[in-house]
N, C-alpha and C positions, 0 to 999 in steps of 0.2 A: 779428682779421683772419681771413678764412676765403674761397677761391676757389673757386669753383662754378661749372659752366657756362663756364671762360674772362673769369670776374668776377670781380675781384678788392672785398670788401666790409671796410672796417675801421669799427668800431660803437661809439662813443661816448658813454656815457649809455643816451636813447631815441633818437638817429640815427646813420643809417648813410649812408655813402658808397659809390658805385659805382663802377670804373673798372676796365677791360680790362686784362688777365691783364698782356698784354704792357705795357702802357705800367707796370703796376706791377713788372715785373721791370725795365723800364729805369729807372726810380726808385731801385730796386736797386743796380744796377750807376752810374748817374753819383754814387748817394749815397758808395759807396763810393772814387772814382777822387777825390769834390771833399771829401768829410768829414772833417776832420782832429779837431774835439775829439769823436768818437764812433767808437770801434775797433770795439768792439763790436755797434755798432747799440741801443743801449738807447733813443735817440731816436727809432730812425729812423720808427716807427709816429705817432709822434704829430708830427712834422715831415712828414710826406706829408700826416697829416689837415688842418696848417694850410693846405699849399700847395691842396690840394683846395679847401678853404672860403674861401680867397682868391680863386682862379678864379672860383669861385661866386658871393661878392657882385658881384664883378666884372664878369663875363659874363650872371649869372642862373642861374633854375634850373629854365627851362624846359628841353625837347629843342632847342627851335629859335633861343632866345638866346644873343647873340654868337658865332655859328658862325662869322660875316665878317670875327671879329676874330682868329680864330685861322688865317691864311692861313698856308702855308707851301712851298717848293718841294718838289717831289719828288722822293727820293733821287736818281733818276739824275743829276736836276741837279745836288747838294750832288757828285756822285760825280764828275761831270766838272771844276765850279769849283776841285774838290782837285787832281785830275790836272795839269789844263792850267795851272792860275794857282795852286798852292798855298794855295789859301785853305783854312782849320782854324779859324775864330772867327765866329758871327754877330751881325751885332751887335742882332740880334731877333729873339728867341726864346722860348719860356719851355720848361721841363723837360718837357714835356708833347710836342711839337713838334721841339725841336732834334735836328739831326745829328750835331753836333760834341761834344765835350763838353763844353767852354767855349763862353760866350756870354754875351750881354746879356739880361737881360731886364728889364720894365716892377717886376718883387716882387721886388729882391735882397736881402732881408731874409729873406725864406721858401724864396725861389729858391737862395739862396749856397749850400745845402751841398746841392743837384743841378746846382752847375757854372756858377750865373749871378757876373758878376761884375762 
């Protein structure tokens, strides 16, 4: 793994993966708050890789494949639903996306230990 530019790249083999500084420090941080059998982090590089390559088959691997699928509100919104109606859980999400730290998403198998459930 190696951050360059605000890009986070982890390199397996002959490929690499891309993905914004920040959405990998939030990986970070819900990996820690949902991970229970890894203290350490001794997974945690190569469970971000699968979640990545899930997306991937998933969405594609173009720039402009399933951008439509990954809709989400905008904090202010997630900010006010908390406030006003106590809402803390979405029930669609994926790690990449959510607010909250708990959530649903479509890959709970890849998704579980960043908070899908």
């Amino acid at each position: 793994r190696s951050i360059e530019n605000e890009v986070a790249q982890l390199k397996y083999k002959d490929e690499t993966l891309k993905m914004n500084q920040e959405h990998f420090w939030k990986m970070e941080q819900l990996y820690g708050l949902s991970c229970r059998d890894d203290p350490r982090f001794d997974n945690f590089l190569a469970r971000v890789w699968c979640l990545l390559k899930r997306y991937q088959a998933f969405f594609g691997r173009g720039p402009n494949e399933g951008k439509s699928s990954q809709g989400a509100l905008p904090p202010p919104v997630m900010e006010c639903l908390h406030r006003v109606f106590g809402v803390s859980f979405e029930c669609f999400a994926s790690p990449l996306n959510c607010y909250f730290k708990q959530y649903c998403s479509a890959f709970p198998d890849t998704d579980g230990y960043f908070g899908s459930r």
